[in-house]
NUVOTOR-81998 format. One line per field, with one value per residue (C-alpha): residue in three letters; x, y, z. Coordinates in nm, 4 decimals. Layout:
type	(ala,...)
x	(X,...)
y	(Y,...)
z	(Z,...)
// end
This chain:
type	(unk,unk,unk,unk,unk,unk,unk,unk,unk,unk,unk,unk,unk,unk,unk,unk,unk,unk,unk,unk,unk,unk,unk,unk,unk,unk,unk,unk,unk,unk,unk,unk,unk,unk,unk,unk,unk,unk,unk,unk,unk,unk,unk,unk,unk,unk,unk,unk,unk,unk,unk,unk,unk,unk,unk,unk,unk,unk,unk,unk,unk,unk,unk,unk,unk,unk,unk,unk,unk,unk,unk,unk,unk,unk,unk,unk,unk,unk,unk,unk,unk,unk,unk,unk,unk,unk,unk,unk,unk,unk,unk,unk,unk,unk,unk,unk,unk,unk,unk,unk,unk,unk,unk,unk,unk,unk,unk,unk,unk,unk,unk,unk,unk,unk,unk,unk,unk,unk,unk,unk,unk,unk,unk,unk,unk,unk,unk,unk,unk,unk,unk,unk,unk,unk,unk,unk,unk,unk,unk,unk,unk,unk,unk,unk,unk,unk,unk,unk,unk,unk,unk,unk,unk,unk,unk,unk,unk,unk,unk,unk,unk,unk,unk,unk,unk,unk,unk,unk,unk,unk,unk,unk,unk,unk,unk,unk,unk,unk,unk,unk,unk,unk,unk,unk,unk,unk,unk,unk,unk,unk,unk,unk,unk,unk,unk,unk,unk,unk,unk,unk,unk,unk,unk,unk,unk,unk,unk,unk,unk,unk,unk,unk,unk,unk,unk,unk,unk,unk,unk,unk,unk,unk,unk,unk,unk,unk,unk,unk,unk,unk,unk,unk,unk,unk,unk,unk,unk,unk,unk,unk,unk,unk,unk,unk,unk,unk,unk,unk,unk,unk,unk,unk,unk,unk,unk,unk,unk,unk,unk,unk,unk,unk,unk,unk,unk,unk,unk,unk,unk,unk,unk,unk,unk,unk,unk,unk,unk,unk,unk,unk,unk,unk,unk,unk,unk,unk,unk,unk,unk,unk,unk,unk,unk,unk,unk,unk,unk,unk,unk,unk,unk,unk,unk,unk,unk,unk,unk,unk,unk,unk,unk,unk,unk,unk,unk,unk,unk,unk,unk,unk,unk,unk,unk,unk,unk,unk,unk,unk,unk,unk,unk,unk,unk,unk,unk,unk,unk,unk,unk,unk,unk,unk,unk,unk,unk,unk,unk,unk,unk,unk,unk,unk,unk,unk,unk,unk,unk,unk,unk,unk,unk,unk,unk,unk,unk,unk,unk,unk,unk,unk,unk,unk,unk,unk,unk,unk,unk)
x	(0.0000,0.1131,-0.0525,0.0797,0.1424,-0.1565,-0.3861,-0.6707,-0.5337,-0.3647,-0.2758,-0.0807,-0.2542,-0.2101,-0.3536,-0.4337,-0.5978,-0.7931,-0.9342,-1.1515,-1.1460,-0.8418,-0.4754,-0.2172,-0.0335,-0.3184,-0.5184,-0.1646,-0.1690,-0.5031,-0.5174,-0.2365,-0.4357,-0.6850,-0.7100,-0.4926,-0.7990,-1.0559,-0.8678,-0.8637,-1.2382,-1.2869,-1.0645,-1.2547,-1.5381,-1.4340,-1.2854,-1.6367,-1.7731,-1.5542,-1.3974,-1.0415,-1.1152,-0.7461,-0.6824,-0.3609,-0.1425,-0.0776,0.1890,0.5210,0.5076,0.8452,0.6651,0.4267,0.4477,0.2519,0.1945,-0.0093,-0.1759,-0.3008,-0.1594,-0.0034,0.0053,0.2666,0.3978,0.3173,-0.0084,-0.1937,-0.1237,-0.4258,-0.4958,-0.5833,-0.9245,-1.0251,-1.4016,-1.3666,-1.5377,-1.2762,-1.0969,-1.1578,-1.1209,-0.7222,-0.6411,-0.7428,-0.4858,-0.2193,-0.1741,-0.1250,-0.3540,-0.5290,-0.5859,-0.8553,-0.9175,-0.8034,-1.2044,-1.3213,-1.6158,-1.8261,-1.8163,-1.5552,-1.4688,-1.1205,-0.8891,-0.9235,-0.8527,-0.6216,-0.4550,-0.2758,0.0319,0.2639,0.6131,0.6997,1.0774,1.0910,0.9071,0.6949,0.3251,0.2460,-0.0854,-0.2663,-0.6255,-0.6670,-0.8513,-1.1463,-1.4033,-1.7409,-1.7466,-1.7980,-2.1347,-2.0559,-1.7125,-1.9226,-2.1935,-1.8832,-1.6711,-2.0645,-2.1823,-1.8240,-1.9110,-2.2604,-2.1962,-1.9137,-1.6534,-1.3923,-1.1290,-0.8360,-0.6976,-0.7917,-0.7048,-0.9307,-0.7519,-0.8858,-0.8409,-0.9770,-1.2438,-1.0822,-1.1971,-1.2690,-1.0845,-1.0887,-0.8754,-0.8417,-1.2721,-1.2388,-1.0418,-1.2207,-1.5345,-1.3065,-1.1645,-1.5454,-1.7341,-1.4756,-1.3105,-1.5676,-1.5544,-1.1620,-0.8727,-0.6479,-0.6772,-0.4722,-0.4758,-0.3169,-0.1065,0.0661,-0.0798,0.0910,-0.2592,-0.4841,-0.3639,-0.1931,-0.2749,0.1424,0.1515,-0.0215,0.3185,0.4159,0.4587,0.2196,-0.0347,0.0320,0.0137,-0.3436,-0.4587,-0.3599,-0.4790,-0.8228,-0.7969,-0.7231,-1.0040,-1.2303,-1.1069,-1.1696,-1.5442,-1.6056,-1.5279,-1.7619,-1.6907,-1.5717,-1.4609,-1.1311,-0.9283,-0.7729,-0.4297,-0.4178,-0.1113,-0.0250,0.0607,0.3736,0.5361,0.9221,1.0002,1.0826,1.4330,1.5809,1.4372,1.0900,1.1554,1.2787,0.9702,0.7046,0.8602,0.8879,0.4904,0.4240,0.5765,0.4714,0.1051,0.1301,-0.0084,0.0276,0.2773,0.3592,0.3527,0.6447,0.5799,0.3698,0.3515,0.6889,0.6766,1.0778,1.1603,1.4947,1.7311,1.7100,1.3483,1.3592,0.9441,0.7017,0.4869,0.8191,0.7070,0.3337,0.2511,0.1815,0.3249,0.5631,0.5654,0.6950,1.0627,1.1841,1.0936,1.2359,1.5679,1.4537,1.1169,1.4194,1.6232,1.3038,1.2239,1.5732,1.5706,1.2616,1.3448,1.6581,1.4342,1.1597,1.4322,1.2444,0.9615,0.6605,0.5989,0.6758,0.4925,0.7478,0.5732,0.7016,0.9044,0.8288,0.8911,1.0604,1.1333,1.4732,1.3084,1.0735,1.3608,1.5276,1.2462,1.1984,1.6422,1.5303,1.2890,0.9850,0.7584,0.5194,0.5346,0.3072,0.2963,0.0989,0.2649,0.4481,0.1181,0.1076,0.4327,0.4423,0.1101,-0.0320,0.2452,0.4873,0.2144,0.3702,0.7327,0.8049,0.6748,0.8851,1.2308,1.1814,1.1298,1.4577,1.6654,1.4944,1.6776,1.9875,2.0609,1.9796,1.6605,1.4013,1.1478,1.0423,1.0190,1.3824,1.5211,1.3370,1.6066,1.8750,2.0682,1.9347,2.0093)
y	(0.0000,0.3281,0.6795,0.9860,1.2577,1.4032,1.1147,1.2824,1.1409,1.3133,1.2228,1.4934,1.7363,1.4709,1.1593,0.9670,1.2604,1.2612,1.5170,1.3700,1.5317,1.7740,1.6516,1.5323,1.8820,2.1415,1.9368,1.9274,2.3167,2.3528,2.0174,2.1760,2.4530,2.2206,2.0947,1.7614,1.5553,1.7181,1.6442,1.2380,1.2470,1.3767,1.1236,0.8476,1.0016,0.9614,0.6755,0.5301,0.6503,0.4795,0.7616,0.6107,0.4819,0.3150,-0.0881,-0.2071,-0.4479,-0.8143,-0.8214,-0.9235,-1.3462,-1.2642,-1.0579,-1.3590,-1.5383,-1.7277,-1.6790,-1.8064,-2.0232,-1.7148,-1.6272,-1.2694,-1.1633,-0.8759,-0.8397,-0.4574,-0.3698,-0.0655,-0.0098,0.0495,0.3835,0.5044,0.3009,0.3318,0.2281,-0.0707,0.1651,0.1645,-0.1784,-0.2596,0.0694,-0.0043,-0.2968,-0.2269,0.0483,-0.2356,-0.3024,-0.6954,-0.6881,-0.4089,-0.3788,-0.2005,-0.0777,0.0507,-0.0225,0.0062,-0.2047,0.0765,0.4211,0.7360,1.0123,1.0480,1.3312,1.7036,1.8428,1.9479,1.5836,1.5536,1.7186,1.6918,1.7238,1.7891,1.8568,1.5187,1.3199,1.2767,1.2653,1.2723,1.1627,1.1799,1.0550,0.8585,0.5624,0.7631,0.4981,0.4527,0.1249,-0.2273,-0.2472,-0.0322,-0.2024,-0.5442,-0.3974,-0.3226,-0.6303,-0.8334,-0.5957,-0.7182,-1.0533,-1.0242,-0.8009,-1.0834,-0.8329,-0.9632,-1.0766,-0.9974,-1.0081,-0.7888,-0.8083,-0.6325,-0.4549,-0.4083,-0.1936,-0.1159,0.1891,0.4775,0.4756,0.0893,-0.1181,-0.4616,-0.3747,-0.7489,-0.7671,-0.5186,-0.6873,-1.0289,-0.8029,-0.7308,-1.0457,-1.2439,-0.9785,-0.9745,-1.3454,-1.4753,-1.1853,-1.1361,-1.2588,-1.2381,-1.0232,-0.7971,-0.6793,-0.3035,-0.2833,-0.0410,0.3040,0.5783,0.7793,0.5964,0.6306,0.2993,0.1180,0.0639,-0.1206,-0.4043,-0.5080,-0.5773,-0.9486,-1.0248,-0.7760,-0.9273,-1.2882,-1.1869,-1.0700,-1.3106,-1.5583,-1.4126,-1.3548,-1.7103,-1.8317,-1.5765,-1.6796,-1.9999,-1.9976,-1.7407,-2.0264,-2.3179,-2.6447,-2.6121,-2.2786,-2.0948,-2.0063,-1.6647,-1.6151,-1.3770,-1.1327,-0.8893,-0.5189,-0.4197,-0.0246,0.0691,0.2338,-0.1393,-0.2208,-0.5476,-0.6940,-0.5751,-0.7702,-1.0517,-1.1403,-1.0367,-1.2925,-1.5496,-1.4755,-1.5356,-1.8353,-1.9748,-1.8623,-1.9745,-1.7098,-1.6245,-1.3450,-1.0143,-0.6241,-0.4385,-0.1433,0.1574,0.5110,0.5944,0.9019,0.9709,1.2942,1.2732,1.5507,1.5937,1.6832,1.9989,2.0818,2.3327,2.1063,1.8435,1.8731,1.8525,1.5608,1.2344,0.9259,1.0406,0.7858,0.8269,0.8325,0.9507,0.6566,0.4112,0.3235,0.2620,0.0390,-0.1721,-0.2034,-0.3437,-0.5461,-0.7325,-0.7895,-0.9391,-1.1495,-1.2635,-1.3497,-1.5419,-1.7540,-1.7085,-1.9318,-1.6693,-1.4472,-1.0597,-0.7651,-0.4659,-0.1185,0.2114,0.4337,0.2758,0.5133,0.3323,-0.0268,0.0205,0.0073,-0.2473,-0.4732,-0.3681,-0.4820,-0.7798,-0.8461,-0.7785,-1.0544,-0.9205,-1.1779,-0.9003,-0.4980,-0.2176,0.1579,0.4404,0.7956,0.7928,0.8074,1.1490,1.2491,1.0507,0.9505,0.6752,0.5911,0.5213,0.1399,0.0506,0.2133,0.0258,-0.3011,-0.2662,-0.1486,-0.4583,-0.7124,-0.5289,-0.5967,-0.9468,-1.0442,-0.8536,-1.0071,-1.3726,-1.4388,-1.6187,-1.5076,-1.2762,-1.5839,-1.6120,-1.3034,-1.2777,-1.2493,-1.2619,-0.9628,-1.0772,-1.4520)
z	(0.0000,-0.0831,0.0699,-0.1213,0.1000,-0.0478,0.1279,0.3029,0.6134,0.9755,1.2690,1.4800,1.7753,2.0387,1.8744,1.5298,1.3397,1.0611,0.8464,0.5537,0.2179,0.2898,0.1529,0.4588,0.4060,0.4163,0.7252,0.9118,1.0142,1.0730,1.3349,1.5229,1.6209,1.7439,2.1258,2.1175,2.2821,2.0533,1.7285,1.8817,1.9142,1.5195,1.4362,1.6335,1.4214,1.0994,1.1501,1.2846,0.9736,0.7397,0.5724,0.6017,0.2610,0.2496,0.3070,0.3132,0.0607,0.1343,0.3921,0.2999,0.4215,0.6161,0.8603,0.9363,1.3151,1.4988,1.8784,2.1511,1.7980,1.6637,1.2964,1.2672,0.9375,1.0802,1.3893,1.4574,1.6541,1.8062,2.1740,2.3936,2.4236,2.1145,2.1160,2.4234,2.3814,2.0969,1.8510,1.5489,1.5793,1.1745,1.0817,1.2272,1.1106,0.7835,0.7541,0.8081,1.1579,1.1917,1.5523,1.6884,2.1221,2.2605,2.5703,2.8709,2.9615,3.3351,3.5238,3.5465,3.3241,3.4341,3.2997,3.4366,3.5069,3.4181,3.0932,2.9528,2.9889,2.6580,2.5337,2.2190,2.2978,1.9087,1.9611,2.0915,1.9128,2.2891,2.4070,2.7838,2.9150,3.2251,3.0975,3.3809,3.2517,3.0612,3.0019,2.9521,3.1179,2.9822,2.9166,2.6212,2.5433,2.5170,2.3124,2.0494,2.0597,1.9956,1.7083,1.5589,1.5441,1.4283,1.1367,1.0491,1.0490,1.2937,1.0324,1.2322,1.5604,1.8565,2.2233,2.4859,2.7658,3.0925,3.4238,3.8088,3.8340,3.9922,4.3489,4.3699,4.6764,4.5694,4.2315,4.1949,4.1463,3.8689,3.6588,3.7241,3.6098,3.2845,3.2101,3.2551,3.0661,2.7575,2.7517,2.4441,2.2378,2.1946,2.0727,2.3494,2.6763,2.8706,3.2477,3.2689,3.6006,3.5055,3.3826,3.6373,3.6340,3.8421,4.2075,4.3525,4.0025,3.9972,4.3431,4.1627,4.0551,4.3623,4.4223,4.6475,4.4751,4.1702,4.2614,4.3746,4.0631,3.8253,4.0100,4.0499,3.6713,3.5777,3.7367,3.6013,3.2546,3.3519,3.4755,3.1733,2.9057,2.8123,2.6881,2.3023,2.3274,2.2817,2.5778,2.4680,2.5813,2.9162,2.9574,3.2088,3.1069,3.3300,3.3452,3.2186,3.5661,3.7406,3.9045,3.8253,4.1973,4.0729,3.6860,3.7895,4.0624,3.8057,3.5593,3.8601,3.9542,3.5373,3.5075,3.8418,3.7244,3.4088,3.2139,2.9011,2.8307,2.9159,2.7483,2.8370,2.9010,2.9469,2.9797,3.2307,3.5071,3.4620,3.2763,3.0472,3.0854,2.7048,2.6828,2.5294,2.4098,2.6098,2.8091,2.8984,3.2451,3.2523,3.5011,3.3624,3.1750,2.9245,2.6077,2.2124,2.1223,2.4768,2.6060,2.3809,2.5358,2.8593,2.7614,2.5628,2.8257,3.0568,2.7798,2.7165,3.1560,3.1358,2.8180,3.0086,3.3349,3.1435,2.9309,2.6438,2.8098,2.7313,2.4894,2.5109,2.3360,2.3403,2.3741,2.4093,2.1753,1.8270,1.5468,1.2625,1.1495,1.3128,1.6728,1.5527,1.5003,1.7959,2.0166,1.8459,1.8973,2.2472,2.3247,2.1856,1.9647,1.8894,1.8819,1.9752,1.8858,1.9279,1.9716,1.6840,1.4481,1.6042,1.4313,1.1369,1.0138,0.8276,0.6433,0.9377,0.9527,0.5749,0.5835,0.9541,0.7741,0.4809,0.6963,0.9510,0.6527,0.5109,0.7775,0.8676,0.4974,0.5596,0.8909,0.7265,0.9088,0.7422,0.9507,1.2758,1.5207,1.4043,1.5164,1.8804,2.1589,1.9092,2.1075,2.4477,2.3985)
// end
């Protein structure tokens, strides 16, 4: 797939923007004037309308993997975050992505923090967030995931992340809520420990904390499947900002618990002395290209502590096939992005594809299961 850069396509202001009918270089100024969480709504819009009007070319078979028996046609997926409510899942993966996640979704609806909550840190290629798990609850998140189904639509792979209500005690209860309401209607499923927003949500990766939950989860998961159906894989998303005491006992919990992989990592809370943009330090979790070195170097401990045993989704910094690959080199089976559509548009989905199946050749890999660990190993 090619999009000129005349393609009636944005994403900058904060999020994945869109503005239909205008070419990418005329809709570019006129989004940047626009409040960053405003322009993510109009793009939610349009993109519920189906004026993307763009589907993506056959992926290159290189890029192909299998994990947790699901068939990847690529290994580069959307981060939760940027569909929040399950309301453009199609609309994503038909733009290239090889699995789409949706979510954070609470038990109950919220509206989370005060606005503003969403900056662009252009000079550095950065977006911090302090949504705050936004949400309007999983009633609505089911009614999304079922239409899916019914209107035969659910051709690729989605994974439904989950998360506590603000104010709730028994954190563990919310996510059984999540996991039982969503484990029939996707793919695989995801428990987010680790957004730095919602107060105490990080001390769920405590040992003991975290031991809790999964186990709760598991036999959630458990109860929620019949006979004859599919049990969808159930991974844990954990935060950049761990020590190597704090890696190495998460891993220990996983494999002990037996579950099915891990996302390394979220949003982070440290500030790098380089930051040089306006809002560098607004409160919140800083992700994009600033973040990218230290997500790897989280992802390669916890490679090394799992021993390759379960599967890894690297998040955090993606801009390019280069850090694609990198990821992959450092344990990842599977990659997410999501700030970097701010920056670079639609394109960046076709030219990361084409640079990682590059240097998959160059490097003499015949494919991307091939290549996972290889800098870690």
């Amino acid at each position: 797939m090619h999009i000129s850069r005349d393609a009636s396509f944005n994403f900058n202001c904060g999020s994945f923007n869109f503005m239909a009918k205008l070419p990418f270089r005329v809709a570019r100024p006129l989004l940047h004037a626009l409040n960053p969480e405003r322009a993510h709504g109009a793009t939610l819009w349009a993109l519920r309308h189906g004026l993307a009007g763009v589907r993506a070319a056959v992926d290159d078979p290189i890029l192909a993997t299998r994990v947790w028996s699901l068939d990847f046609s690529n290994p580069i997926g959307l981060a939760a975050g940027f569909d929040k409510d399950a309301e453009v899942m199609d609309a994503m993966l038909a733009l290239g992505f090889g699995f789409v996640e949706a979510g954070t979704v609470t038990p109950e609806p919220q509206p989370g923090n005060p606005k503003p909550r969403l900056f662009r840190l252009d000079k550095d290629g950065g977006v911090i967030n302090r949504f705050g798990f936004n949400s309007k609850g999983l009633a609505a998140f089911v009614v999304q995931l079922k239409k899916r189904r019914e209107r035969g639509t659910a051709r690729g792979i989605v994974g439904a992340n989950v998360g506590k209500n603000r104010d709730v005690a028994d954190a563990a209860g919310d996510y059984v809520k999540g996991i039982a309401a969503v484990c029939g209607l996707a793919d695989y499923l995801v428990c987010n420990l680790s957004s730095p927003n919602t107060p105490g949500l990080r001390d769920l990766q405590g040992r003991a904390q975290i031991e809790e939950v999964i186990g709760r989860v598991l036999d959630a998961r458990r109860a929620a499947c019949v006979d004859g159906d599919r049990v969808p894989p159930l991974l844990v998303k954990v935060g950049p900002d761990l020590d190597a005491s704090e890696v190495r006992d998460i891993a220990e919990v996983a494999l002990a618990a037996k579950i099915d992989g891990l996302i390394v990592g979220n949003t982070t809370l440290d500030r790098p002395p380089t930051l040089s943009s306006h809002h560098a330090h607004e409160g919140g979790g800083l992700s994009g290209l600033p973040l990218l070195a230290k997500a790897n170097a989280c992802l390669a401990e916890m490679y090394r502590c799992v021993g390759g045993r379960l599967p890894l989704i690297g998040c955090g910094g993606v801009a390019g096939g280069a850090h694609a690959y990198a990821k992959i080199r450092a344990g990842a089976s599977l990659v997410q992005l999501y700030s970097a559509l701010v920056y670079h548009g639609p394109e960046l989905i076709v030219s990361i594809k084409r640079e990682l199946a590059e240097r998959l050749r160059a490097d003499g890999f015949k494919s991307v299961a091939e290549a996972v660990g290889a800098d870690t190993r």
